[in-house]
C-alpha positions in Angstrom: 36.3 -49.1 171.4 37.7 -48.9 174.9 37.1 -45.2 175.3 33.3 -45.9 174.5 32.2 -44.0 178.3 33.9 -41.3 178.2 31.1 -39.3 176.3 29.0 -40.1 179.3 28.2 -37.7 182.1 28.3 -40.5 184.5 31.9 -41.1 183.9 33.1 -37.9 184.2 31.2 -38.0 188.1 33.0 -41.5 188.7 36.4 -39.8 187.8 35.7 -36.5 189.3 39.2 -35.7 191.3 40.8 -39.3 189.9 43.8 -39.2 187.7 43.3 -41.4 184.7 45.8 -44.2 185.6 44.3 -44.4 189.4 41.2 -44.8 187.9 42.7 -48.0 186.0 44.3 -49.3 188.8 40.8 -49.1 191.2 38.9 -52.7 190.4 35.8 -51.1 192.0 36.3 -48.1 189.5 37.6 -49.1 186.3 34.4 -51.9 186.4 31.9 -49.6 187.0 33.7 -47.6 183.5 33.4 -50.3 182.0 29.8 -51.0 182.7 28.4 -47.9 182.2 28.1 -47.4 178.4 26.7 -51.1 178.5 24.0 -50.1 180.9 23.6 -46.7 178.7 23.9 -48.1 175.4 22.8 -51.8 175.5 25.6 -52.9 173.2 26.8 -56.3 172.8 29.7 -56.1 174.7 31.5 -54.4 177.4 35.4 -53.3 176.9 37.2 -53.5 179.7 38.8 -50.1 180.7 42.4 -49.3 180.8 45.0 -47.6 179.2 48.0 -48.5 177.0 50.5 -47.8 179.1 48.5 -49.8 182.4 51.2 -52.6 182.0 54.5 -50.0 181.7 53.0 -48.4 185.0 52.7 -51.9 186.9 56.2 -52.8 185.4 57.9 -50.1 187.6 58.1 -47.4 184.5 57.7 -44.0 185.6 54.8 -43.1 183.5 51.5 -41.1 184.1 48.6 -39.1 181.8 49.0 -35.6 181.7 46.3 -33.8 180.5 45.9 -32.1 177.5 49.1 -34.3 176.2 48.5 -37.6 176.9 50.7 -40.7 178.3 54.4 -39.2 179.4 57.5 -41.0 181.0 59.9 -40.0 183.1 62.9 -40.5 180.9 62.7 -41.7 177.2 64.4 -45.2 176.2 66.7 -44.4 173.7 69.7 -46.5 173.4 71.3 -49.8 174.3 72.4 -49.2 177.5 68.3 -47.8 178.2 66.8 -50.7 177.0 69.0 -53.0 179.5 67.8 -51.3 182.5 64.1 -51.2 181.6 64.2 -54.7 181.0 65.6 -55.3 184.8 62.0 -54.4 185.4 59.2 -57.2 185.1 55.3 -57.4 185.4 55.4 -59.7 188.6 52.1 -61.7 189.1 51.0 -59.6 191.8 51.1 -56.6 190.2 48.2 -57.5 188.1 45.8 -58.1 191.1 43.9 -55.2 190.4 43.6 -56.1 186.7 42.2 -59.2 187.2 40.2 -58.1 190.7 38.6 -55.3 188.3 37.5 -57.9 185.3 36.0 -60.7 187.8 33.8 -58.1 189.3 32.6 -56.8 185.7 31.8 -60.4 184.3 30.0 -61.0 187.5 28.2 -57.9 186.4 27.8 -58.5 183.0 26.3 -62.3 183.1 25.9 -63.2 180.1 26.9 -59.9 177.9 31.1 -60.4 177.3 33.6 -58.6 177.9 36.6 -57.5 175.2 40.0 -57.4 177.2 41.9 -54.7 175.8 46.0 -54.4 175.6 48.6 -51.8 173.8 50.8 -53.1 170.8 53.9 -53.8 171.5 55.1 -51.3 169.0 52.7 -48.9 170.9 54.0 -48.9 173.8 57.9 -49.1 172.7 56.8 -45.7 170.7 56.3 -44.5 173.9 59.2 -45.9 176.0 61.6 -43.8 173.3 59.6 -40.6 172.2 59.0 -40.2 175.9 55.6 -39.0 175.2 52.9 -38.7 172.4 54.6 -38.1 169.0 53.6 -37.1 165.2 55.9 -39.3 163.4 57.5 -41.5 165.9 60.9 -40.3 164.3 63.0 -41.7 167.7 61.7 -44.7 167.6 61.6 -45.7 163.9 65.5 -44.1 164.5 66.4 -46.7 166.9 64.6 -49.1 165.3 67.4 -48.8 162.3 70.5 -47.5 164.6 70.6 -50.4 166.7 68.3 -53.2 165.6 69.4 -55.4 168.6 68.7 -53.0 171.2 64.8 -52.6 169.3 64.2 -56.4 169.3 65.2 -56.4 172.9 63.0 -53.1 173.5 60.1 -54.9 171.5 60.3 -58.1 172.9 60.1 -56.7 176.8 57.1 -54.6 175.5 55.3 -58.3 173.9 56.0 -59.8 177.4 54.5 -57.1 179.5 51.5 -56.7 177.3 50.6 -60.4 177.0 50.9 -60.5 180.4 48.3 -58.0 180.6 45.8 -59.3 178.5 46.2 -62.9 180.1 45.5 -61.6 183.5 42.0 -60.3 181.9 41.2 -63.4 180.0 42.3 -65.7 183.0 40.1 -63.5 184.7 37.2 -63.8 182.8 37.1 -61.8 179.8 35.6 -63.4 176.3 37.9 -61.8 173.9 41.2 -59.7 174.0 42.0 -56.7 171.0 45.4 -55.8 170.7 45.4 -52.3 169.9 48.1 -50.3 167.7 47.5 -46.9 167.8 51.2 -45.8 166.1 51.8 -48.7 163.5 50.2 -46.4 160.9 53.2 -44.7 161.0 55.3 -47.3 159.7 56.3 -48.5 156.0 55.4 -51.9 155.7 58.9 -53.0 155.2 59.4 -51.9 158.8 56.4 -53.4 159.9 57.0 -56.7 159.1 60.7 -56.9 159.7 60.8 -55.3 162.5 57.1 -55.4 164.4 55.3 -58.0 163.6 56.7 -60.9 165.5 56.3 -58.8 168.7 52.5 -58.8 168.5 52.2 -62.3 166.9 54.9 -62.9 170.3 51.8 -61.6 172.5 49.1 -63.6 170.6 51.2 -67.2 171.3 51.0 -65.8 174.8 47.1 -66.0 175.0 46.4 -68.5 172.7 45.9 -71.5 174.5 43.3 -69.8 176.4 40.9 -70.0 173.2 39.6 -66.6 173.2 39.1 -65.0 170.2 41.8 -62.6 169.4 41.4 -58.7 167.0 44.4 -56.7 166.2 43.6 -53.4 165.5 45.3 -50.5 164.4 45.4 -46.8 163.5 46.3 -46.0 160.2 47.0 -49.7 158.8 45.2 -50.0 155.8 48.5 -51.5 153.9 49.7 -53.6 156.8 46.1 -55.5 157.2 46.9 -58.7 155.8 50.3 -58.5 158.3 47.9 -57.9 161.3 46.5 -60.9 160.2 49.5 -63.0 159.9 50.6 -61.8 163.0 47.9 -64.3 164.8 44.3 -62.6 165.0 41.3 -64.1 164.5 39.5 -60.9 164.0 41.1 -57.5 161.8 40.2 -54.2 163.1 39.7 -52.0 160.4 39.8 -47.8 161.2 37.2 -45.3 159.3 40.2 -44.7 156.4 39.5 -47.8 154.0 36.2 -49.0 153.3 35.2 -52.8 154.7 34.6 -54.1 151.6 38.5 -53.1 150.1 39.6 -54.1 153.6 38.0 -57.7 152.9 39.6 -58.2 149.5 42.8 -57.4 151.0 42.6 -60.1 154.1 40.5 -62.5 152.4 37.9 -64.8 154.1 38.4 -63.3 157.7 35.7 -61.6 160.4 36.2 -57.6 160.3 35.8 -55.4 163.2 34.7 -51.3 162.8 34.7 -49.2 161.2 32.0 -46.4 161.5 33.8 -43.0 161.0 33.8 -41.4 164.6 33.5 -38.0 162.8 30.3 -38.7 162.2 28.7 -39.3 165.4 28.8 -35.5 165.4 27.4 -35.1 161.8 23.0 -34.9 161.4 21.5 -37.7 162.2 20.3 -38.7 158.2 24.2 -38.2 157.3 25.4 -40.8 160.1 22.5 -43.2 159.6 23.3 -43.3 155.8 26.8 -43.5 156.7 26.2 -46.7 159.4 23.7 -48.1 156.7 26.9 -48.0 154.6 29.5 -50.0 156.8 27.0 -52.8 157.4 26.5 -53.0 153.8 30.2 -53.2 153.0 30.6 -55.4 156.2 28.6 -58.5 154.6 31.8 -58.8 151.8 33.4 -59.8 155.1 32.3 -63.6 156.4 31.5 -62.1 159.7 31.0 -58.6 160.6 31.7 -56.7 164.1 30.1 -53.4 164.0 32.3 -50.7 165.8 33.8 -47.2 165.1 37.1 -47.1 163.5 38.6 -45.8 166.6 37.8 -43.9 169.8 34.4 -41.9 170.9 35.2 -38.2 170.8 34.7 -36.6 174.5 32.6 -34.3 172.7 30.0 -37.1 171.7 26.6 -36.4 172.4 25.4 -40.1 174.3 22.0 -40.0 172.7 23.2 -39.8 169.6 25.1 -43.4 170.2 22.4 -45.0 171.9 20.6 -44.1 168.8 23.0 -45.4 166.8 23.0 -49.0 169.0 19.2 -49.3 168.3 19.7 -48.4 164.5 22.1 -51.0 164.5 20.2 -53.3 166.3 17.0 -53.1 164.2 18.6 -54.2 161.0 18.0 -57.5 160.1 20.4 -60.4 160.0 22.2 -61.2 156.8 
């Protein structure tokens, strides 16, 4: 997941004195995030580093991280007239300089290990736009989502366009893979999410697809909605720690899984996450091909040995 360094003592030295979206914005910085757990961990991949609301901050949206809370805006988007002046705003090509100066640099680094882009659902980042900030329930949005459907789609549809422009800057730019990522759409019915949601990610997937990267959608909290993250255009579903692989396999059918080790765990004795990792991969192989990830973010807290351990644990087991 893209948080994967931020267990790491060398990351908290790289940031030392940075604010989080700075961080994002410096190619020379966000690469060497990105690199680290590789170089740490010797996983199979790198994910590029970012945040969600990257492309709202490059778009002109006053935005910014504040600790202890998490992403908040200047002034929510909450109605009609809102929604019209955010979308006077645009992601102009040059804007994303520093996303694709920061991915070129990393592949360089990488050679032949990939790299994952990484971009915020448009959902996501509309949540944001109207609660103004990190929310429980997402009650604005799923308001103004019924109060004025037309001023939504409009919402939605500016926030597919900014986020596929985002993850095509990375994949133009080198990356091997891109993962839309949904961190609110658990907190939608599935009604809502396919009437009202669903077309804006599958409206960032036709974005990227004739670049022929493979393409995961992954979300928090999504067990009912994962045969609508597939329909919405992935290649791959990202499955989170709540359901296991194998009930998430019979509910998408014949499709490559990503996750979806519990990050609880990673805290937990070692002979309680190695049964628990044992576990995944086994209900993994119901799927045709398997990823092996968390089911969401490292903790802070997470004690790096533990998932280098894990890496080589994973790494030992034979192929199926």
């Amino acid at each position: 997941m893209r948080q994967a360094g931020r267990s790491l003592p060398e990351y908290r030295a790289a940031r030392a004195g940075v604010p989080m979206l700075e961080s994002c914005l410096r190619p020379e910085l966000a690469s060497e995030i990105t690199l680290q757990p590789v170089r740490r961990h010797r996983v199979d991949a790198g994910i590029f580093f970012s945040d969600i609301v990257i492309p709202l901050r490059l778009a002109g949206v006053g935005v910014d991280i504040v600790a202890g809370r998490g992403p908040v805006l200047d002034a929510p988007v909450r109605s009609a007239t809102d929604v019209a002046r955010l979308r006077e705003l645009s992601l102009a090509p040059d804007a994303l300089q520093p996303i694709r100066d920061a991915v070129a640099i990393t592949v360089a680094e990488l050679g032949s290990t990939p790299l994952i882009g990484f971009a915020g659902a448009p959902f996501t980042l509309a949540a944001y736009l109207v609660e103004g900030g990190p929310s429980k329930d997402h009650i604005q949005a799923r308001t103004l989502m019924h109060a004025d459907p037309d001023a939504w789609h409009d919402l939605l549809e500016w926030a597919a366009d900014v986020s596929g422009a985002f993850l095509r800057a990375q994949l133009l730019a080198g990356a091997s893979a891109g993962q839309l990522f949904d961190s609110w759409a658990g907190s939608l019915s599935r009604t809502d999410y396919v009437d009202s949601v669903a077309w804006a990610s599958a409206r960032v997937f036709d974005d990227v697809r004739d670049l022929g990267a493979p393409l995961v959608h992954f979300g928090v909290g999504t067990g009912e909605i994962l045969p609508d993250l597939l329909a919405a255009g992935a290649d791959v579903v990202g499955v989170d720690w709540r359901i296991p692989l194998d009930e998430a396999a019979r509910r998408v059918g014949r499709v490559p899984l990503q996750g979806n080790i519990d990050p609880a765990l990673l805290g937990a004795p070692w002979p309680v996450l190695e049964a628990h990792v044992l576990d995944v991969v086994r209900r993994g192989r119901a799927a045709p091909a398997h990823v092996l990830n968390l089911g969401h973010g490292v903790p802070a807290d997470t004690d790096p040995e533990v998932l280098t351990r894990l890496v080589e644990l994973v790494h030992s087991l034979p192929r199926p």
